[in-house]
PyMOL Python script that loads the backbone (N, CA, C, O; Angstrom):
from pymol import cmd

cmd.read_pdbstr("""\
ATOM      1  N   UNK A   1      67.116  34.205  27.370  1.00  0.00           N
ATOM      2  CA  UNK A   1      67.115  32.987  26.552  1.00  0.00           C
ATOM      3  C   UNK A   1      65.676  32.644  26.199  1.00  0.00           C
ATOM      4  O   UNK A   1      64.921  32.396  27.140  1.00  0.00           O
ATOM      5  N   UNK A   2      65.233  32.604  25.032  1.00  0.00           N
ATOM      6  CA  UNK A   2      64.159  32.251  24.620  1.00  0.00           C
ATOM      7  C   UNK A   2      63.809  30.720  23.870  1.00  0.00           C
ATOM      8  O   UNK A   2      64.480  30.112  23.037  1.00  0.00           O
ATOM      9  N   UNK A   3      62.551  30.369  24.477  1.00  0.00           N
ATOM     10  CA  UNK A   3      62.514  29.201  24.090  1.00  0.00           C
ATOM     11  C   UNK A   3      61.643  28.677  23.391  1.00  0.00           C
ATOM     12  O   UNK A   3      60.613  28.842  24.044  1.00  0.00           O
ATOM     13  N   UNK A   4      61.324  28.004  22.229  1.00  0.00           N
ATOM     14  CA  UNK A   4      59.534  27.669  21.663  1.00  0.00           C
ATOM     15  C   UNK A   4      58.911  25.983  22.055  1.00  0.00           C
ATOM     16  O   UNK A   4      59.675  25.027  21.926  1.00  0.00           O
ATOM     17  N   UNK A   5      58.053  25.867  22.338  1.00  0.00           N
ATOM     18  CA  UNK A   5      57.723  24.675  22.511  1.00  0.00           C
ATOM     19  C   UNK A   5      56.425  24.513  21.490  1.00  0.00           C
ATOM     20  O   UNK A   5      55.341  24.968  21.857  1.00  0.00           O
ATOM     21  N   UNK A   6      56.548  23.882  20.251  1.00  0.00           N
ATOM     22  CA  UNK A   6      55.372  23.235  19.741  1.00  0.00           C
ATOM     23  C   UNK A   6      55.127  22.022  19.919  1.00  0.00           C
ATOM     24  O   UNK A   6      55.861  21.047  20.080  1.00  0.00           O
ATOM     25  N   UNK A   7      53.406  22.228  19.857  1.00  0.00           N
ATOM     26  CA  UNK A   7      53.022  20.703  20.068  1.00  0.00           C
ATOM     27  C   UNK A   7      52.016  20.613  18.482  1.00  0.00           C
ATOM     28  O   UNK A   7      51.604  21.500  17.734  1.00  0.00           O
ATOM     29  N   UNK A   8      51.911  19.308  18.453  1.00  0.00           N
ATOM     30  CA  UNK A   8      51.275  18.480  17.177  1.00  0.00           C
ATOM     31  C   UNK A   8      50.283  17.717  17.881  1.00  0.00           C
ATOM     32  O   UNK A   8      50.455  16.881  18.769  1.00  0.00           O
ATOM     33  N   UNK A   9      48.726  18.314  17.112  1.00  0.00           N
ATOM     34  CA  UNK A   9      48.092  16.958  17.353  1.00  0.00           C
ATOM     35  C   UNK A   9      47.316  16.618  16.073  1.00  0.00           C
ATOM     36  O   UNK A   9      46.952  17.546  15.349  1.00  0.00           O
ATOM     37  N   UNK A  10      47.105  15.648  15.826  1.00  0.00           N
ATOM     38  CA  UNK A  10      46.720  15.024  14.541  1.00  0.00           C
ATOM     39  C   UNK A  10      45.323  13.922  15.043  1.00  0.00           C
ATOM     40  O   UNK A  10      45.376  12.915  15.749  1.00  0.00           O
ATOM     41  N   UNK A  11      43.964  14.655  14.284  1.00  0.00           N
ATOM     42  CA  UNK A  11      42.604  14.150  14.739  1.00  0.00           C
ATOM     43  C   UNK A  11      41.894  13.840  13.358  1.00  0.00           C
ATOM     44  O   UNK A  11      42.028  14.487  12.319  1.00  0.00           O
ATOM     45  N   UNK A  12      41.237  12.896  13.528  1.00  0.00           N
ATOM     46  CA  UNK A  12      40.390  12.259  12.059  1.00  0.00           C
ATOM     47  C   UNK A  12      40.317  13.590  11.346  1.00  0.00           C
ATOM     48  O   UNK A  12      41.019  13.516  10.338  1.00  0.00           O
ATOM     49  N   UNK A  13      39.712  14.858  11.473  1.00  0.00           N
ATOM     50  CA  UNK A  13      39.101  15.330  11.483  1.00  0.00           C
ATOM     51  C   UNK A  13      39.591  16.715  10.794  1.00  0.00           C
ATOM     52  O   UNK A  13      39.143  17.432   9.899  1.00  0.00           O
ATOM     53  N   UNK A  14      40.807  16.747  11.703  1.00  0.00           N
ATOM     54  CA  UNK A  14      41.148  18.701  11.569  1.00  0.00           C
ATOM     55  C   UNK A  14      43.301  18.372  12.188  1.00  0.00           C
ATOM     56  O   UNK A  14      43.560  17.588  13.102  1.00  0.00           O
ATOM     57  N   UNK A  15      44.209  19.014  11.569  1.00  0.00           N
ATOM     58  CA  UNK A  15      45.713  18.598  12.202  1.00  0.00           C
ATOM     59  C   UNK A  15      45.812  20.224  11.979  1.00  0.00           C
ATOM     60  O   UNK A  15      45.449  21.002  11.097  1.00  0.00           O
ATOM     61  N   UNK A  16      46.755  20.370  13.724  1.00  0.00           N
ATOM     62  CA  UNK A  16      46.798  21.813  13.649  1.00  0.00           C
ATOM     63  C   UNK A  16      48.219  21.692  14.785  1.00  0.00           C
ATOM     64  O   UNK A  16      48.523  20.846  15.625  1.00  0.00           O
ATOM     65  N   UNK A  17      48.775  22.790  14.398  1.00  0.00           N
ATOM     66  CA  UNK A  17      49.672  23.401  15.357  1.00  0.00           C
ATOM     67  C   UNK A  17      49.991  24.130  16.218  1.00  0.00           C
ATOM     68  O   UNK A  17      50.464  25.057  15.559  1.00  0.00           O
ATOM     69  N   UNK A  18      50.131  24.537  17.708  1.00  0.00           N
ATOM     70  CA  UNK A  18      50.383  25.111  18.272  1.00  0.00           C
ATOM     71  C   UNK A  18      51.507  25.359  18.807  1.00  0.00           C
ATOM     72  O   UNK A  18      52.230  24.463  19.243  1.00  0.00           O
ATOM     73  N   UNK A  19      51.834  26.731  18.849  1.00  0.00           N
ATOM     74  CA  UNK A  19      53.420  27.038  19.217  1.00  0.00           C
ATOM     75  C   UNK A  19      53.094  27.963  20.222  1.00  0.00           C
ATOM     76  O   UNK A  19      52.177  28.774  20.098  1.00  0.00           O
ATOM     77  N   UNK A  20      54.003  27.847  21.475  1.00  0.00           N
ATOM     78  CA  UNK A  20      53.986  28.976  22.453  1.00  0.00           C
ATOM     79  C   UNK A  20      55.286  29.246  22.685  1.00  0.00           C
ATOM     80  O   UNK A  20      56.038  28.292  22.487  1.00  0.00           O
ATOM     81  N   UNK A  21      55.836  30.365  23.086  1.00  0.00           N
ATOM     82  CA  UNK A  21      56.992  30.554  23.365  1.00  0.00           C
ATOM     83  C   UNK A  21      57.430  30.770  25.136  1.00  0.00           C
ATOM     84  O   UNK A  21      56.574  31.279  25.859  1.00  0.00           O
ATOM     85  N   UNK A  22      58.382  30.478  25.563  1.00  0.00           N
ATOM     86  CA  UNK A  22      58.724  30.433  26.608  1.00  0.00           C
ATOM     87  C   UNK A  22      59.765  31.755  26.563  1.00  0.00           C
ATOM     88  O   UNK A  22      60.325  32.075  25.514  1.00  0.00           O
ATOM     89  N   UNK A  23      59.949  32.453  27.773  1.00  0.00           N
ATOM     90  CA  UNK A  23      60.744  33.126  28.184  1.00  0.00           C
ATOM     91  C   UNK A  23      61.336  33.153  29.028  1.00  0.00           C
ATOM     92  O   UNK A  23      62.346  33.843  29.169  1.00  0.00           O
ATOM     93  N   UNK A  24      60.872  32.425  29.791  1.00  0.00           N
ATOM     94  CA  UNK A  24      61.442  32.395  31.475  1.00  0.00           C
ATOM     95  C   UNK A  24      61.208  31.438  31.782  1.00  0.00           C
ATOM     96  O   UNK A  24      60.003  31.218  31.903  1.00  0.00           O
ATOM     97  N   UNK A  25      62.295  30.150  32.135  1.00  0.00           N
ATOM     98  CA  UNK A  25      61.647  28.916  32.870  1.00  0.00           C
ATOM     99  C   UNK A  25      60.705  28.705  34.194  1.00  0.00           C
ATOM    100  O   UNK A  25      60.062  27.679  34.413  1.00  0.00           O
ATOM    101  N   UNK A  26      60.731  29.573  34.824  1.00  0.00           N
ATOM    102  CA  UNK A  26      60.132  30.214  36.092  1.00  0.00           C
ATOM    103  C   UNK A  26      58.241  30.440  35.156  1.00  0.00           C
ATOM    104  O   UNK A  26      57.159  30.219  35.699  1.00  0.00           O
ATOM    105  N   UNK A  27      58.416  30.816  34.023  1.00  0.00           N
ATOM    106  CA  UNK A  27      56.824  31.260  33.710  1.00  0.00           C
ATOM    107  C   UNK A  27      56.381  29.741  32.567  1.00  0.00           C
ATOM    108  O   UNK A  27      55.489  29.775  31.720  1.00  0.00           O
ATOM    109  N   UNK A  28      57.114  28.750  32.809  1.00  0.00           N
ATOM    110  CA  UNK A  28      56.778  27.871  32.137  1.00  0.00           C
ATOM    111  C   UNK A  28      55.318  26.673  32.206  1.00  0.00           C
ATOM    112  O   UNK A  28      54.845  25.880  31.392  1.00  0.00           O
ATOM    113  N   UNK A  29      54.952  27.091  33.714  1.00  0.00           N
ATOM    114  CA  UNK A  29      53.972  25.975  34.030  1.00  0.00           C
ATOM    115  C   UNK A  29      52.721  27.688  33.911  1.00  0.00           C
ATOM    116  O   UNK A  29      51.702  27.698  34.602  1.00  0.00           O
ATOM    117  N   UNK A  30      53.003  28.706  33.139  1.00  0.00           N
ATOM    118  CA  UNK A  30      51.867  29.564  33.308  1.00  0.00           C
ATOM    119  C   UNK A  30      51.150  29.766  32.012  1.00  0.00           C
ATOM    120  O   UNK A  30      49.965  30.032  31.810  1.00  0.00           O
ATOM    121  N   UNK A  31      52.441  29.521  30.930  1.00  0.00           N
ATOM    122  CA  UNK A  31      52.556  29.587  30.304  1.00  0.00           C
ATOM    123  C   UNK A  31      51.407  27.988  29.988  1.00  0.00           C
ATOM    124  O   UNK A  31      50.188  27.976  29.813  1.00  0.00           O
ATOM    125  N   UNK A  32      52.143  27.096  30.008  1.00  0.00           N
ATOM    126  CA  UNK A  32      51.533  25.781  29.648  1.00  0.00           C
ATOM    127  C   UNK A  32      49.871  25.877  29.873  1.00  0.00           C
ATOM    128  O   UNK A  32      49.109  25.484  28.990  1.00  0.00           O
ATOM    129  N   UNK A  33      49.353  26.469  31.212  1.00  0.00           N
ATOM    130  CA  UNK A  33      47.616  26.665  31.586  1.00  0.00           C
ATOM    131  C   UNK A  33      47.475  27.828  30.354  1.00  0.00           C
ATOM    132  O   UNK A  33      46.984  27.188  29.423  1.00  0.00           O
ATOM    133  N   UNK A  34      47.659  29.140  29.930  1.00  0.00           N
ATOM    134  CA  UNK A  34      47.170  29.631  29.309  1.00  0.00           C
ATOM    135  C   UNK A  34      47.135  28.765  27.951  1.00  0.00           C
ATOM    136  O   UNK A  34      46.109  28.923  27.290  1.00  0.00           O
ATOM    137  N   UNK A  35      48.345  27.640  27.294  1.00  0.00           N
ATOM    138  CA  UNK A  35      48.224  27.290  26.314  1.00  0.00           C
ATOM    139  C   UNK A  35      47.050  26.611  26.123  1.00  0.00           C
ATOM    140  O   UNK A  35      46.292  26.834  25.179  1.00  0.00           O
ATOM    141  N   UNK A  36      46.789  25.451  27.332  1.00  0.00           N
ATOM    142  CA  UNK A  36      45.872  24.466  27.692  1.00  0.00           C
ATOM    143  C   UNK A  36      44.293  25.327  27.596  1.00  0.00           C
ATOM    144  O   UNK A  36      43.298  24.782  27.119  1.00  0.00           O
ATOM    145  N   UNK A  37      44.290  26.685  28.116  1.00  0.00           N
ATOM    146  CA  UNK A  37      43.207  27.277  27.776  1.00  0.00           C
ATOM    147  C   UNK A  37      42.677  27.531  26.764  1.00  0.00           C
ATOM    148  O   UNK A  37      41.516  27.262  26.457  1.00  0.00           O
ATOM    149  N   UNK A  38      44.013  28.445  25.720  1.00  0.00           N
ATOM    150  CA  UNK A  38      43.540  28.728  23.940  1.00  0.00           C
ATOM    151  C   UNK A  38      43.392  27.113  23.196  1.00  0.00           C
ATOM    152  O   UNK A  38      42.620  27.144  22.238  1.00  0.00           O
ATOM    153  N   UNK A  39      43.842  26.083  23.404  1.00  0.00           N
ATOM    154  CA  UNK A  39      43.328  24.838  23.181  1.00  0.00           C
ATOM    155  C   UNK A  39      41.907  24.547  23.448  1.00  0.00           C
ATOM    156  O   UNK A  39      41.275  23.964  22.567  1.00  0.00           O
ATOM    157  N   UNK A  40      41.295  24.889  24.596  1.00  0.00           N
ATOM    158  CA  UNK A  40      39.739  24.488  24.823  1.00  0.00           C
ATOM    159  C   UNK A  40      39.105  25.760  24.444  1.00  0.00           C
ATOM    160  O   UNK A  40      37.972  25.343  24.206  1.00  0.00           O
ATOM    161  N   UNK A  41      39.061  26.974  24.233  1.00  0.00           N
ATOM    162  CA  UNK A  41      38.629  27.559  23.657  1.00  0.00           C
ATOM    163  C   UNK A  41      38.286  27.617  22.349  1.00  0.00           C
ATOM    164  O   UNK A  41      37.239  28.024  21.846  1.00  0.00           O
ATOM    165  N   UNK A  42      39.743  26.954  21.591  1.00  0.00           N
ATOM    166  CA  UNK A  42      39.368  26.243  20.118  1.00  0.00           C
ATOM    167  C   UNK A  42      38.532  25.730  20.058  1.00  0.00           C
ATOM    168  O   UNK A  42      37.607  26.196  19.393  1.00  0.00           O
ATOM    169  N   UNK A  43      38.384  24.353  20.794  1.00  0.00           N
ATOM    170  CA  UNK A  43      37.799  23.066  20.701  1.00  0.00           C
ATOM    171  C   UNK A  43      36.604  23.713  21.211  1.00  0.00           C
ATOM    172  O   UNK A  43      35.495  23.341  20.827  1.00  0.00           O
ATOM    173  N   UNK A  44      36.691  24.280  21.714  1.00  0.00           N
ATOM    174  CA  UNK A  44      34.823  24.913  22.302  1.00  0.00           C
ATOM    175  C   UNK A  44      34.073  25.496  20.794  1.00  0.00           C
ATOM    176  O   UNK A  44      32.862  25.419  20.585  1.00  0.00           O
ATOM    177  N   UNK A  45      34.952  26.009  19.947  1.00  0.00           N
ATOM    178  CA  UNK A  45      34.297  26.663  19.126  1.00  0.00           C
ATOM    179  C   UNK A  45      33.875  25.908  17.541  1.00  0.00           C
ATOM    180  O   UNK A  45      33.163  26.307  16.621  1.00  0.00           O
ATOM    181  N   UNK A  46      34.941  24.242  17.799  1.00  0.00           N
ATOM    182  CA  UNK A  46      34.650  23.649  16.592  1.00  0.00           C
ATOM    183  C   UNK A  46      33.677  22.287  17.591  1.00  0.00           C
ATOM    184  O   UNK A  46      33.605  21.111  17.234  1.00  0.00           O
ATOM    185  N   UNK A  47      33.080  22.831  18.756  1.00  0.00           N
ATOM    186  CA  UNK A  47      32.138  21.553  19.211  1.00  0.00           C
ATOM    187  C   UNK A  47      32.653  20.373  19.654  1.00  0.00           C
ATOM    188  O   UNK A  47      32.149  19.251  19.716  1.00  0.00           O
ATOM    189  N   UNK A  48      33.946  20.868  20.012  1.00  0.00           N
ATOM    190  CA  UNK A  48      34.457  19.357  20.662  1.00  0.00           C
ATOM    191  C   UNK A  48      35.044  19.104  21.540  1.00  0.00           C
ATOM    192  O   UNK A  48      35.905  19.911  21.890  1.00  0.00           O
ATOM    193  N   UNK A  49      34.841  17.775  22.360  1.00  0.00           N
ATOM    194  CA  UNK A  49      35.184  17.745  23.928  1.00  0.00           C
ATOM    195  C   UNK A  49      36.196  17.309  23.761  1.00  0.00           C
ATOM    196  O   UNK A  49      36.385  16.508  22.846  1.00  0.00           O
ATOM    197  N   UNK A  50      37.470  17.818  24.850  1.00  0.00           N
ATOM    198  CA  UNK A  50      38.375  17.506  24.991  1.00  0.00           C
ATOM    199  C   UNK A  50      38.837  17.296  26.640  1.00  0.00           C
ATOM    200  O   UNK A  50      38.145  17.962  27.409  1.00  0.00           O
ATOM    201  N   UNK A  51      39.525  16.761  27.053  1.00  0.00           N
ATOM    202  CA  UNK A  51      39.938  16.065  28.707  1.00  0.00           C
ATOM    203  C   UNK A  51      41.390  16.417  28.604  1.00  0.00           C
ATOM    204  O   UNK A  51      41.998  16.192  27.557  1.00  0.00           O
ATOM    205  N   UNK A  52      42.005  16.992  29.701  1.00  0.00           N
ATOM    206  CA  UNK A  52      42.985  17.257  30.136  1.00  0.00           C
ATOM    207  C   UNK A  52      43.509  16.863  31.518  1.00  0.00           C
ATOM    208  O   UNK A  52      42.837  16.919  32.548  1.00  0.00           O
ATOM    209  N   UNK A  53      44.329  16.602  31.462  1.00  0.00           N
ATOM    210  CA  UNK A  53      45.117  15.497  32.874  1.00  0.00           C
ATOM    211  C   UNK A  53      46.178  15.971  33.260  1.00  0.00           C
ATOM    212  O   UNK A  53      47.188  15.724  32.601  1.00  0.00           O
ATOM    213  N   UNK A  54      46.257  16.716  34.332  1.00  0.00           N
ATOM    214  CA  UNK A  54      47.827  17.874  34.344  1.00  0.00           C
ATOM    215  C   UNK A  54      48.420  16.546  35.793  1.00  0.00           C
ATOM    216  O   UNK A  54      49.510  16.683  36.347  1.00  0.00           O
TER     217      UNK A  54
END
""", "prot")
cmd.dss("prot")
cmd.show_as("cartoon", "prot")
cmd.util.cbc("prot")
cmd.orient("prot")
């Protein structure tokens, strides 16, 4: 069973989308840190700080 989870975020600045897909509810919280990673890697590369609160 496959699953997609997008998220929306919308900034003065720049609105972008990210979609990850789930496969396994079991790989869902591994899934979520690698997403949380390609997110600050973005933001690392357009100069901007971002805070995360798990």
């Amino acid at each position: 069973m496959q699953d997609y989870i997008c998220l929306y975020r919308t900034c003065k600045y720049w609105k972008t989308r990210f979609c990850i897909r789930i496969f396994m509810l079991s790989n869902t919280l591994s899934a979520l840190l690698t997403f949380i990673e390609h997110i600050n890697y973005k933001l690392k590369k357009r100069n901007k700080t971002f805070l995360y609160e798990l």
